[in-house]
C-alpha positions as CSV (number, residue, x, y, z in Angstrom):
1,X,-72.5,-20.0,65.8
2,X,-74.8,-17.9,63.3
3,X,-72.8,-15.1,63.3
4,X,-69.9,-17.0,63.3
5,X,-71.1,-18.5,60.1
6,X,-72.0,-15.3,58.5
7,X,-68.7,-13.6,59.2
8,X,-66.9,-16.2,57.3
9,X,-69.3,-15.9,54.4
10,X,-68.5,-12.4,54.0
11,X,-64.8,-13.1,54.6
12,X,-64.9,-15.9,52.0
13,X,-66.4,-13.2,49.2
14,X,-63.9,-10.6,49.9
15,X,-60.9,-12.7,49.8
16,X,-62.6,-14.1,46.5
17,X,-62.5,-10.7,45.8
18,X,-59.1,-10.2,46.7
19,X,-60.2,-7.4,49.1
20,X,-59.8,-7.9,53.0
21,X,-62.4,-5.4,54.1
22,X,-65.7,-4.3,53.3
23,X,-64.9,-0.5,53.2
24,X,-62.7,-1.3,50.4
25,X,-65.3,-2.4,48.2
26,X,-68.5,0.1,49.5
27,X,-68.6,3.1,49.4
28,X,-69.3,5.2,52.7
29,X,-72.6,6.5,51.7
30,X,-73.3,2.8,51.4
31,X,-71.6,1.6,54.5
32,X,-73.8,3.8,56.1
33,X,-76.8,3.2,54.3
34,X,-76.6,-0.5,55.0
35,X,-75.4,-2.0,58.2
36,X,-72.9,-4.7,58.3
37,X,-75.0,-7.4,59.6
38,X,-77.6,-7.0,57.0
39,X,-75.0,-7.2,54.2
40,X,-73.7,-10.3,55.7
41,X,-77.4,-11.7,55.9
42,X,-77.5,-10.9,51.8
43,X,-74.3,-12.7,51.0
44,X,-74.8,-15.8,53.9
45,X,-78.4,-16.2,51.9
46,X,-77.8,-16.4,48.4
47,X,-78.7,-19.6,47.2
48,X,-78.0,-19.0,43.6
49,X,-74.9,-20.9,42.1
50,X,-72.6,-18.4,41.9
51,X,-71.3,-16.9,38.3
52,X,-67.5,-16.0,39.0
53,X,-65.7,-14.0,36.6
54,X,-62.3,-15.0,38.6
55,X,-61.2,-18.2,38.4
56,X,-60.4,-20.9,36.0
57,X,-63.0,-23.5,37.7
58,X,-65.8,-23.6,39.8
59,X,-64.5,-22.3,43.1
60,X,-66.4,-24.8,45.7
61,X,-66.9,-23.8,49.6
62,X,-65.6,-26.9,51.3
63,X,-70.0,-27.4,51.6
64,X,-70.1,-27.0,48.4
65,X,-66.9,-29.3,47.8
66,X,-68.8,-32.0,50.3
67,X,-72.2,-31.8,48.7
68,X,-70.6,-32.7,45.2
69,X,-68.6,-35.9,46.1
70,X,-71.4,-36.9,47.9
71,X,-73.7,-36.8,44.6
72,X,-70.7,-38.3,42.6
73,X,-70.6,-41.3,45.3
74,X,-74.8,-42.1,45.1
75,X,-74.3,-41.7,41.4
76,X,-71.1,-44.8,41.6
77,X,-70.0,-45.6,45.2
78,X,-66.7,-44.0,45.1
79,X,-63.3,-47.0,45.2
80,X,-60.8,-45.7,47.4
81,X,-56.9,-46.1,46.5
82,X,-54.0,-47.1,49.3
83,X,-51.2,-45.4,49.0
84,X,-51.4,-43.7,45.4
85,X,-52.3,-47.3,44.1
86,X,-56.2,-48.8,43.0
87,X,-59.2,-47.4,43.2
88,X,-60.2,-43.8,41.5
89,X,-56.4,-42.5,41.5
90,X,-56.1,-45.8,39.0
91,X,-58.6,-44.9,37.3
92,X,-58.0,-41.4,36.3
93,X,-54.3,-42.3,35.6
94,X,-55.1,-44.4,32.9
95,X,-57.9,-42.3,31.5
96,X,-55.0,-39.2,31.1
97,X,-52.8,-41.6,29.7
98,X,-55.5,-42.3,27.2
99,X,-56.0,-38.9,26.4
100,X,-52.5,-37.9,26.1
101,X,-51.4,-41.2,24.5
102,X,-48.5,-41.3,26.6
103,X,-47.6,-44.8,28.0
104,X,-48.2,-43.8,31.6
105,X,-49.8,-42.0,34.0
106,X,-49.1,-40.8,37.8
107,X,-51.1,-38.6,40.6
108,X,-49.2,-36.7,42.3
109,X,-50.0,-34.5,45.5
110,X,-48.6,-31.0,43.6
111,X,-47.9,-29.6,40.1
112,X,-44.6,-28.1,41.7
113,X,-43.6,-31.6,42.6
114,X,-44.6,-33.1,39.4
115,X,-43.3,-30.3,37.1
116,X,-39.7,-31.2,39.4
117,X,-39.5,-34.7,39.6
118,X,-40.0,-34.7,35.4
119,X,-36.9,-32.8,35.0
120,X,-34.9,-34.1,37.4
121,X,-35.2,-37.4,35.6
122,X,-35.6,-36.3,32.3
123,X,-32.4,-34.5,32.5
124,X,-30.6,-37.9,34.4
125,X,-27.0,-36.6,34.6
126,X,-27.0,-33.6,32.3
127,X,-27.5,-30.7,35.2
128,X,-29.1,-27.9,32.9
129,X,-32.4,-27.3,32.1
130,X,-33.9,-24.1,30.0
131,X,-37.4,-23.1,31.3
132,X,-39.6,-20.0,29.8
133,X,-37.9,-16.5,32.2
134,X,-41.7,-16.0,33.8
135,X,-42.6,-19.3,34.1
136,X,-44.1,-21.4,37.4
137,X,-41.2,-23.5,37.5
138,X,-38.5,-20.6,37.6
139,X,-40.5,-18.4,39.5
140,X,-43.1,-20.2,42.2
141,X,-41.3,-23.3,42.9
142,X,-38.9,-21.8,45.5
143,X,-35.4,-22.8,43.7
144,X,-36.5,-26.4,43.8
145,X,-34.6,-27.8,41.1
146,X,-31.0,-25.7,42.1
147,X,-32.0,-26.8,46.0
148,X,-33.2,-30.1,46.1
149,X,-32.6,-31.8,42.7
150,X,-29.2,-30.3,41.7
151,X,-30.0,-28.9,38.4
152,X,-29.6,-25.2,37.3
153,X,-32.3,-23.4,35.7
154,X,-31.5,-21.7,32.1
155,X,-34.5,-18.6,31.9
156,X,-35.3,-17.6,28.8
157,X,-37.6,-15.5,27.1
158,X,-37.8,-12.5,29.3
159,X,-40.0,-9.7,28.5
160,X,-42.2,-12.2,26.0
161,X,-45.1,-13.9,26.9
162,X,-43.1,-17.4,25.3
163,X,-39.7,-18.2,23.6
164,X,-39.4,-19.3,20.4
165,X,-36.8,-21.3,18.4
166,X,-34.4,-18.4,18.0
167,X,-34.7,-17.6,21.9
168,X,-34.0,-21.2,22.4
169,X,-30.9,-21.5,19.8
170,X,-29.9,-18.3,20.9
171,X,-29.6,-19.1,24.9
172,X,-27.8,-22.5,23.9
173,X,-25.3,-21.3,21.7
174,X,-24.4,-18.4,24.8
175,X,-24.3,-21.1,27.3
176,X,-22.1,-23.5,25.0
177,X,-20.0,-20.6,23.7
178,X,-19.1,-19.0,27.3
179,X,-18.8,-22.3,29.9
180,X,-15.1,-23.8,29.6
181,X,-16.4,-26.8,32.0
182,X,-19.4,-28.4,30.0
183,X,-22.0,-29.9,32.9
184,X,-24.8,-30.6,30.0
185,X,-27.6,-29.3,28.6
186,X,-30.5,-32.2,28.8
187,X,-34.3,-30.9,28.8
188,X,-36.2,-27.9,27.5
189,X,-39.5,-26.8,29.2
190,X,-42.6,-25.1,27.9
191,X,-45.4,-23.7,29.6
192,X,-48.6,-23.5,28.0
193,X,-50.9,-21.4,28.4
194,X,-48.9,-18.9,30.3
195,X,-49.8,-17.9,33.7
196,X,-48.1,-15.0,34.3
197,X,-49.1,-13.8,30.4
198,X,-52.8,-13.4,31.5
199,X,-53.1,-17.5,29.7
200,X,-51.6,-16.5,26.9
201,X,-51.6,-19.9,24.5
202,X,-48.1,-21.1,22.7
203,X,-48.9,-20.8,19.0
204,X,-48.5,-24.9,17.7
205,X,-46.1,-24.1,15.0
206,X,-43.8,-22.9,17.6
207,X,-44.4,-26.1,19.4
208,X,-43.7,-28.0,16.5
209,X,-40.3,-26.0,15.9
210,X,-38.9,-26.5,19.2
211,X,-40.0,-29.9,19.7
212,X,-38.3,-30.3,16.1
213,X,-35.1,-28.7,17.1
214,X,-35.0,-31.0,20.4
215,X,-35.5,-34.0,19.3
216,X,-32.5,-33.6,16.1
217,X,-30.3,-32.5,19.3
218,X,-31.2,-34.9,21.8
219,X,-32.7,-32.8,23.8
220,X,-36.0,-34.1,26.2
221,X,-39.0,-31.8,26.7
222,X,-41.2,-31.1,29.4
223,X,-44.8,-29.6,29.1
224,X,-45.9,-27.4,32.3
225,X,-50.1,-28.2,30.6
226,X,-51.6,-27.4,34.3
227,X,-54.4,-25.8,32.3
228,X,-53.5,-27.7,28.8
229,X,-57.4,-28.2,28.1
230,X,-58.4,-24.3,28.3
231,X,-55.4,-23.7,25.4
232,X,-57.0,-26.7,23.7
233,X,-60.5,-25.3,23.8
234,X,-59.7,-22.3,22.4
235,X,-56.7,-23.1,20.3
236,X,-58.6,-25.6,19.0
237,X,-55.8,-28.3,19.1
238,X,-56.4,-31.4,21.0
239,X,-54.7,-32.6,24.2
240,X,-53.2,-35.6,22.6
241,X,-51.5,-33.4,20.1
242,X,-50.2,-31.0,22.4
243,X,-48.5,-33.9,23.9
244,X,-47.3,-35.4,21.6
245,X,-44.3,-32.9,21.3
246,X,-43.5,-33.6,24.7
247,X,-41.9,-36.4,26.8
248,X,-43.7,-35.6,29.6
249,X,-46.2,-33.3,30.4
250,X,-48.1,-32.3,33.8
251,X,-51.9,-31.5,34.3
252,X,-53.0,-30.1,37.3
253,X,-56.3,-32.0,39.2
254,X,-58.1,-28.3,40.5
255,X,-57.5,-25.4,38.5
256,X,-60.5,-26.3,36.5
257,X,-61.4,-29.5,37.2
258,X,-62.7,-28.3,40.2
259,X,-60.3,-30.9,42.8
260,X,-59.4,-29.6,46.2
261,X,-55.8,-30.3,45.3
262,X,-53.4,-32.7,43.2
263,X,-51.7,-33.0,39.9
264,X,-51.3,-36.0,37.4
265,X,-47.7,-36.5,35.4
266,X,-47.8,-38.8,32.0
267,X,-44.9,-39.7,29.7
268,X,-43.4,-43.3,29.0
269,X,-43.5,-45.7,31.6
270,X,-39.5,-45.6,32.1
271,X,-39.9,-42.1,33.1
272,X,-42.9,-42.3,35.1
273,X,-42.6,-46.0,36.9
274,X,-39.4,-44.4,38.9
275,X,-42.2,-41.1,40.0
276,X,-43.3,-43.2,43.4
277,X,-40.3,-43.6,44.7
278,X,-39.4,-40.1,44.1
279,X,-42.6,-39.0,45.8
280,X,-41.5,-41.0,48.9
281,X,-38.4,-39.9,48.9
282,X,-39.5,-36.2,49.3
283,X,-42.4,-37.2,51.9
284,X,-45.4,-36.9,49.3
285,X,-47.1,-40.0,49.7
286,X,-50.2,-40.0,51.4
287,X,-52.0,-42.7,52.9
288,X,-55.6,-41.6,50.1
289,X,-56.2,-39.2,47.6
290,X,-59.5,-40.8,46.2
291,X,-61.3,-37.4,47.9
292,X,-59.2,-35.4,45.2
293,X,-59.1,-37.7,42.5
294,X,-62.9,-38.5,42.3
295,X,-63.4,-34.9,42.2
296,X,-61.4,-34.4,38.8
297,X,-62.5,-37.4,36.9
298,X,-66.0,-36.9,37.2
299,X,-64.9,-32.8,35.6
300,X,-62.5,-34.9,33.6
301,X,-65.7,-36.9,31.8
302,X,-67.1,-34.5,28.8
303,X,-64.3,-32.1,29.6
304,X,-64.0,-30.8,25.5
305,X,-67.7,-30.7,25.1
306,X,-68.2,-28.5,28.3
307,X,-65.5,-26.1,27.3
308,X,-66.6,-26.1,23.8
309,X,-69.9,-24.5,25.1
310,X,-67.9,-22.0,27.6
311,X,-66.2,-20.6,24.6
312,X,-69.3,-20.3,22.7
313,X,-71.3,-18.7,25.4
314,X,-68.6,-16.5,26.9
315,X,-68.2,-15.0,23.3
316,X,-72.3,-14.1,23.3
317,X,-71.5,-12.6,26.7
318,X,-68.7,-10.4,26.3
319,X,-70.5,-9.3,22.7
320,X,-73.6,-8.2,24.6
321,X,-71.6,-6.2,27.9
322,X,-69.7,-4.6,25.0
323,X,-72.8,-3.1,24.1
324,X,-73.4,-1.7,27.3
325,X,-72.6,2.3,27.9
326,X,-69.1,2.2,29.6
327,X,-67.9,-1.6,29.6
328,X,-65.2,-2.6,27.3
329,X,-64.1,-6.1,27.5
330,X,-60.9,-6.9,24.9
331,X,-59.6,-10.6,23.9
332,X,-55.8,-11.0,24.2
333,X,-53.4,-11.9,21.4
334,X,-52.9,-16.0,21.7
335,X,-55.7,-15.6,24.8
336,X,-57.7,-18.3,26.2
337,X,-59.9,-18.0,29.0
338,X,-58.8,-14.5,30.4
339,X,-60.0,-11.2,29.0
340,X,-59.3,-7.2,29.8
341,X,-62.0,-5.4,31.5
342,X,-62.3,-2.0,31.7
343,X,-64.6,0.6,33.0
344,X,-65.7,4.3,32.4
345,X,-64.9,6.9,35.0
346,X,-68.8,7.1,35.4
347,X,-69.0,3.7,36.9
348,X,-67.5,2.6,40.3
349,X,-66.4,-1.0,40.4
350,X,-67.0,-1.4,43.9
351,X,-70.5,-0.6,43.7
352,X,-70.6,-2.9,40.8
353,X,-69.4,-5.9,42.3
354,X,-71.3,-5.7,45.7
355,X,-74.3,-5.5,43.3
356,X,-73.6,-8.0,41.1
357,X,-72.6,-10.8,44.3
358,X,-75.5,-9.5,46.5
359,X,-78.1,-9.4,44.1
360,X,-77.1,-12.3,41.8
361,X,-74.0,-14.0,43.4
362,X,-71.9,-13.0,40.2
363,X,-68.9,-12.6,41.1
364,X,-66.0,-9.9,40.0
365,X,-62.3,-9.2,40.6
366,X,-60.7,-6.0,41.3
367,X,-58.5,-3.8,39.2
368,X,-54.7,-4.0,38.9
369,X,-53.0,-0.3,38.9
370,X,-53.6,-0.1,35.3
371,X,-57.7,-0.1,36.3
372,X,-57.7,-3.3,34.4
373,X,-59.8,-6.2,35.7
374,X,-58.9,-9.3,34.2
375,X,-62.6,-11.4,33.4
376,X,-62.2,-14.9,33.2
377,X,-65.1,-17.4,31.9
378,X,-64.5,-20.6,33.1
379,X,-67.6,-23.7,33.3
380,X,-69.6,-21.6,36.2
381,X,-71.4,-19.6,32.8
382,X,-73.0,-23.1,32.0
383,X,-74.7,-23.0,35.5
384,X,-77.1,-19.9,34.4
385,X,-79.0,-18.4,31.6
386,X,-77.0,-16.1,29.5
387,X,-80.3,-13.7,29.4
388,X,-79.9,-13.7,32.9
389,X,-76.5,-12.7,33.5
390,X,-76.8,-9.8,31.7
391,X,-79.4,-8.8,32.6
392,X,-77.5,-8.4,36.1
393,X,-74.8,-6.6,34.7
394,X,-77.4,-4.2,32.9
395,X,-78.6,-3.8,36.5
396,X,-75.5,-3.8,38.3
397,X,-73.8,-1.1,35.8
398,X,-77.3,1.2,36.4
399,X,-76.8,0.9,39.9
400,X,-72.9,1.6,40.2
401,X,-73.3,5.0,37.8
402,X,-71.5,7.8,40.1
């Protein structure tokens, strides 16, 4: 059972990683130097919190996952729901509805189901909806909306990290201009901040131009928010505001608030009091969700002030490991929470990042084929002393000099 134990610890770090085996991360003069066992006994033993430099939140083990709804239950006994309905899934619905000021709130068991059902209804009989070209919903939702929901996805906007107004005008006036047999144009969607554009913010002034544009043509709009509060934090524009442009907009429940799953929609209560049905209707009604949804809104409480102090704090960091021989780290135009890493020839990123999770369970992603790592601060940077998290990387970059 041990060793059981210990294999998936190591297994858990390199898939973190994003590496499958441990000869891809040490070298073999280390291989050899250290047998396997012993490095699993280092990582299985850590007790630290971990640091991780990968990930929008905090990255729980299911122990870890256990331990905190446990503390949040002898803190307030946790109120189950039935169904979707009472309990902490009412709870958290009306606190987003708060924030957002939207008349409504629903959870939902997945942000792909959530970002779907809100066009589908949004768009009523109308069957065409224009989505950003490298967004979640026209990429990583399987055809959804074409195979389930009958509604044909416009793309726009490829090559940029966002559309603007001209895209937008631009892709309607080619749709309108070329289709004899006019099915309708009904809902515009926007993504923000950009997954696939390393979380690349959408500046507000655009917002406010398309949202202008829309509502003078009668068109609804959607808001993909899943991470809404990291643009807010460091676009410095609140989440009400950001919804405000929007008839509906979705929030995921665990990419930083830490839940093992879920989503929440909001918009006015004639869009979102028809959501339950819809969820039956596709099988997504589960008999609780309490375990997911007391897990966000106790992240969800002092949310702003937390991420205020990320941004704050990640800043000191990245200005001190730019100081350090070899290590550039560089912000991205509209960025939030994701930054370019690089390193000098003279230091070996494997050696790095064994160092910096065996030593000090800091942990560190690999390179793409540019030899860019992409370093993300997310809420884990709160959990340890700045001093001493550089001083780790001052270690770790000593010890991974070829």
């Amino acid at each position: 059972m041990k060793k059981t134990k210990e294999e998936n610890n190591r297994r858990y770090f390199l898939k973190k990683c994003g590496l499958s085996t441990a000869s891809l991360l040490l070298p073999v003069a280390g291989i050899k130097a250290m047998p396997l066992l012993e490095l699993q006994n280092k990582m299985a033993n850590n007790a630290k919190i971990p640091v991780n430099f990968i990930y929008d939140g905090l990255a729980f083990s299911p122990q870890e996952y256990l331990e905190k709804l446990n503390e949040i239950n002898k803190k307030k006994p946790i109120e189950p729901d039935f169904y979707g309905n009472g309990g902490v899934t009412k709870l958290i619905e009306e606190e987003f509805a708060t924030m957002t000021g939207k008349e409504k709130a629903i959870y939902l068991p997945t942000g792909t189901m959530a970002n779907q059902l809100a066009i589908k209804l949004l768009n009523e009989n109308n069957t065409k909806v224009i989505v950003p070209e490298n967004s979640h919903i026209f990429r990583d939702e399987a055809d959804a909306a074409q195979s389930v929901h009958n509604k044909r996805l416009i793309p726009v906007g490829k090559g940029k990290r966002y559309f603007d107004l001209d895209d937008l005008k631009s892709a309607i006036d080619y749709t309108n201009n070329n289709e004899v047999f006019k099915s309708g144009l009904g809902t515009v969607v926007i993504e923000n901040p950009v997954r696939r554009a390393d979380g690349t913010f959408v500046p507000i002034d655009v917002i406010k131009d398309i949202s202008k544009y829309c509502k003078e043509n009668s068109y609804k709009m959607h808001l993909d928010g899943s991470r809404i509060h990291i643009a807010s934090a460091f676009n410095n524009i609140s989440l009400s505001e950001y919804a405000s442009y929007f008839d509906t907009v979705y929030i995921s429940l665990y990419k930083y608030l830490n839940a093992a799953g879920g989503a929440i929609l909001c918009g006015d209560a004639k869009i979102i009091e028809q959501i339950s049905h819809q969820i039956k209707i596709l099988g997504g009604t589960v008999f609780q969700s309490w375990n997911n949804t007391s897990m966000a809104l106790h992240y969800l409480e002092g949310i702003n002030e937390r991420w205020d102090e990320v941004v704050i704090k990640s800043e000191k960091i990245i200005t001190a490991l730019n100081k350090l021989n070899g290590v550039s780290i560089t912000s991205l135009k509209n960025g939030t929470n994701i930054y370019d890493l690089t390193l000098s020839n003279e230091i070996s990123l494997k050696k790095l990042a064994i160092f910096l999770y065996n030593e000090h369970n800091i942990w560190l992603g690999r390179a793409n084929d540019k030899g860019i790592v992409k370093f993300t601060v997310n809420e884990s940077l709160l959990t340890r002393d700045y001093k001493e998290i550089i001083d780790a990387w001052k270690k770790g970059i000593k010890h991974a000099m070829n």
